[in-house]
C-alpha positions as CSV (number, residue, x, y, z in Angstrom):
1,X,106.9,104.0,108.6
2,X,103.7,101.8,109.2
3,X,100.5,102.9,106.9
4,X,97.1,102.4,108.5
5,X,94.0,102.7,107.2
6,X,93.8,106.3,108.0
7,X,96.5,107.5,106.4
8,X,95.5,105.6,103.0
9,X,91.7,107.2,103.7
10,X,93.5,110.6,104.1
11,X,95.8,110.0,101.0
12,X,92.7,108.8,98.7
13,X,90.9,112.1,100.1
14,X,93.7,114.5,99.1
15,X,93.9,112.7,95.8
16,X,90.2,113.0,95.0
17,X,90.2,116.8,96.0
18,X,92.4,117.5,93.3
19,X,96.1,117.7,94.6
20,X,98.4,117.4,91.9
21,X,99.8,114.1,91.6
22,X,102.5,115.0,89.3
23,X,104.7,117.6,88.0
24,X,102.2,120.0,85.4
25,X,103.1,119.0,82.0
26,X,106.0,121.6,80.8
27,X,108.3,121.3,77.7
28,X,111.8,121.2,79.4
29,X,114.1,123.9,78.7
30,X,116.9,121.8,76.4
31,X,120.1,121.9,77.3
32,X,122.9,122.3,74.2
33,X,124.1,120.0,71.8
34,X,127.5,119.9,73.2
35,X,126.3,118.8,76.7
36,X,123.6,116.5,75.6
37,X,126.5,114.6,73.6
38,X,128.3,114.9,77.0
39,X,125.4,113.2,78.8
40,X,124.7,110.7,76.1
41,X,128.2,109.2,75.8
42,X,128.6,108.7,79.5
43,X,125.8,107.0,80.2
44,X,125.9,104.2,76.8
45,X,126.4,100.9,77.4
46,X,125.7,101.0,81.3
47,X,127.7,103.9,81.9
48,X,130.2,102.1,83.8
49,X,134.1,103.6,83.3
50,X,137.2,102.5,84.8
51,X,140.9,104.0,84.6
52,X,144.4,102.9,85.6
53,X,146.1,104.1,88.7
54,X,149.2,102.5,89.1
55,X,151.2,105.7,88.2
56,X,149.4,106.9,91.4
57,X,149.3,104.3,93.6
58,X,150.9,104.6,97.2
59,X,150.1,103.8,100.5
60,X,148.0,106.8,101.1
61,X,146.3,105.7,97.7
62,X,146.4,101.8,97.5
63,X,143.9,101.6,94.5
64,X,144.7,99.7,91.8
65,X,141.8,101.7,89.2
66,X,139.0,104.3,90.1
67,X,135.9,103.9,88.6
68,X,132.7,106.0,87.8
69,X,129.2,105.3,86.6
70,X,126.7,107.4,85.1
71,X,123.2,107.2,84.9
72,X,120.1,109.0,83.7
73,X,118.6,112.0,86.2
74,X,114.7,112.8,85.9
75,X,113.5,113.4,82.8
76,X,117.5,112.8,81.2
77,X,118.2,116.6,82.0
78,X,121.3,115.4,83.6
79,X,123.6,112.7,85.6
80,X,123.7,111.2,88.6
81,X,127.3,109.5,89.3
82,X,129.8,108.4,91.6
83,X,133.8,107.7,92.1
84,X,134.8,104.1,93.7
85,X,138.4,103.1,94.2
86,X,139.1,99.3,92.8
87,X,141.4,97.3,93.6
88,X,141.5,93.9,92.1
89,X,138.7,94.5,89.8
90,X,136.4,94.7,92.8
91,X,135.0,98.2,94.3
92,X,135.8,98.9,97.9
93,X,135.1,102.9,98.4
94,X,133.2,105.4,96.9
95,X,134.4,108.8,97.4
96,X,132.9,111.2,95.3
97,X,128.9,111.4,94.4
98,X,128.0,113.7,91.6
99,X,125.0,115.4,90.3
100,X,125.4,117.5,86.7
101,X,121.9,119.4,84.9
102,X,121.6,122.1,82.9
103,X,120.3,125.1,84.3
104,X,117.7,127.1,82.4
105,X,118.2,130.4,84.3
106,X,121.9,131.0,83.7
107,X,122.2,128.6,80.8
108,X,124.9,127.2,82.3
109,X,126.0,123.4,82.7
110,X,126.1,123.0,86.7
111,X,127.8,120.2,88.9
112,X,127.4,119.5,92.3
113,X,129.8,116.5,94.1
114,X,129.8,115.7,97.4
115,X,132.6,113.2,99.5
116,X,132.1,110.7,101.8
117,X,134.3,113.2,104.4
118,X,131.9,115.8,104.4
119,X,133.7,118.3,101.1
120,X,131.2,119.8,98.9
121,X,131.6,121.0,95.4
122,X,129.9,123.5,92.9
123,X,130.8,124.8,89.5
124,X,129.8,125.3,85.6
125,X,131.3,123.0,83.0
126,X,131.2,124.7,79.5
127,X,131.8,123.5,76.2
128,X,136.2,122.5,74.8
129,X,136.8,122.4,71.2
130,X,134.5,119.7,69.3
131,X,134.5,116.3,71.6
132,X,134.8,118.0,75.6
133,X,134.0,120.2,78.1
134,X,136.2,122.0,80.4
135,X,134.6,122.1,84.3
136,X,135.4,124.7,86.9
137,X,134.5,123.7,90.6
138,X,135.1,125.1,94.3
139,X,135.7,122.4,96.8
140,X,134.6,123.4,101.0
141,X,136.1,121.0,103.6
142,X,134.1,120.6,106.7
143,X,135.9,123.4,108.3
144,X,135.2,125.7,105.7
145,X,138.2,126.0,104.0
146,X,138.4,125.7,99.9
147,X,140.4,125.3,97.3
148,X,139.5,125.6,93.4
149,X,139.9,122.6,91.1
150,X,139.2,122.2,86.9
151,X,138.7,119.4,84.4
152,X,139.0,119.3,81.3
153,X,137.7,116.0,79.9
154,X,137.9,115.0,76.0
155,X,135.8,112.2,74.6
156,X,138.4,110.0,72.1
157,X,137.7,108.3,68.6
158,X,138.4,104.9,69.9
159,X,135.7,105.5,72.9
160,X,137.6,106.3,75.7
161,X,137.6,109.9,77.3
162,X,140.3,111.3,79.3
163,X,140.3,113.8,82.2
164,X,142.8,116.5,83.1
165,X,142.7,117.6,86.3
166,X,144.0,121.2,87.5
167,X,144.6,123.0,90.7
168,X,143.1,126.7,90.5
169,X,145.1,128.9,92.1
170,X,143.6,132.5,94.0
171,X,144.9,134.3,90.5
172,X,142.9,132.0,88.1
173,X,146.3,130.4,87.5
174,X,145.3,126.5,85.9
175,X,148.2,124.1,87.2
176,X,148.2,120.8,85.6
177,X,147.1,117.6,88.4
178,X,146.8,114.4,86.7
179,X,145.6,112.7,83.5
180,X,143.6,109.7,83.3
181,X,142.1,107.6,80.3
182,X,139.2,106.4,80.8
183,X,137.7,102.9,79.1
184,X,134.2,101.7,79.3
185,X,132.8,99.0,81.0
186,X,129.8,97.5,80.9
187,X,130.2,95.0,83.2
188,X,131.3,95.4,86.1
189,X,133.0,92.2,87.6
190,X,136.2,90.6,89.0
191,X,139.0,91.1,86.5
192,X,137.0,93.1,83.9
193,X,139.2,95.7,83.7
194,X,141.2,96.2,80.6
């Protein structure tokens, strides 16, 4: 996009008419304490988070780890993230992006992913016991088809978190996927994961 002088006259013009040049000061609805702690211990340290895969590994899957970072959304209402396979401590795909807020009308932790094929996810996370919150999404393939999936993700005393996955089945029925532990990492670099 090439600015001219024009456009920066006509920019300066709507500015000095009085169009708002920022969002009108308003206290933020707060989200809970259960998914500010969420939030807050993703993102520490760089918000960088690797797990092991080798249980899962195949030809289909040749990763050695996956790996997510988290950082702050406007205003730290919520996350931004993504997934990335690794494989030899370096990244070479990201699948999944993510986007989780709390929303002030339904009071409700929300989560929106989307996948480099085209699949798009929704759901609610809500609070699980003490240290975790337990996530319910519907997943839609580019043809339209979907499938239900849950998490249920518990941050450890020793400062990893682990994830449960679940198929959902058309009854409600929760069918136990895989578990991974998660470890922090605030660097990420070749051979920096532990």
């Amino acid at each position: 996009m090439r600015i001219t002088r024009l456009s920066l006259t006509l920019l300066a013009s709507i500015i000095a008419s009085g169009w708002p040049t920022s969002a009108p000061e308003i206290a933020p609805t707060e989200p809970p304490d259960w998914f500010r702690a969420q939030l807050e211990f993703l993102t520490r340290d760089g918000g960088r988070w690797t797990t092991d895969n080798t249980s899962y590994r195949s030809d289909d899957e040749p990763f050695d780890a996956y790996g997510t970072h988290w950082t702050w959304g406007i205003g730290q209402q919520g996350l931004r993230g993504e997934l990335y396979g690794l494989r030899d401590g370096k990244k070479v795909a990201t699948f999944w992006e993510f986007r989780t807020y709390w929303d002030p009308e339904t009071k409700k932790a929300r989560l929106l992913q989307r996948g480099g094929d085209g699949t798009v996810a929704h759901g609610t996370a809500e609070p699980l016991g003490e240290n975790g919150e337990r996530s319910e999404e519907t997943f839609t393939r580019p043809d339209g088809t979907s499938y239900r999936v849950g998490h249920e993700s518990t941050r450890e005393p020793d400062g990893t978190h682990t994830t449960q996955s679940f198929d959902i089945d058309a009854d409600g029925k929760w069918t136990k996927r895989r578990l991974y532990r998660w470890k922090r990492q605030p660097e990420l670099t070749p051979g920096s994961i532990r």
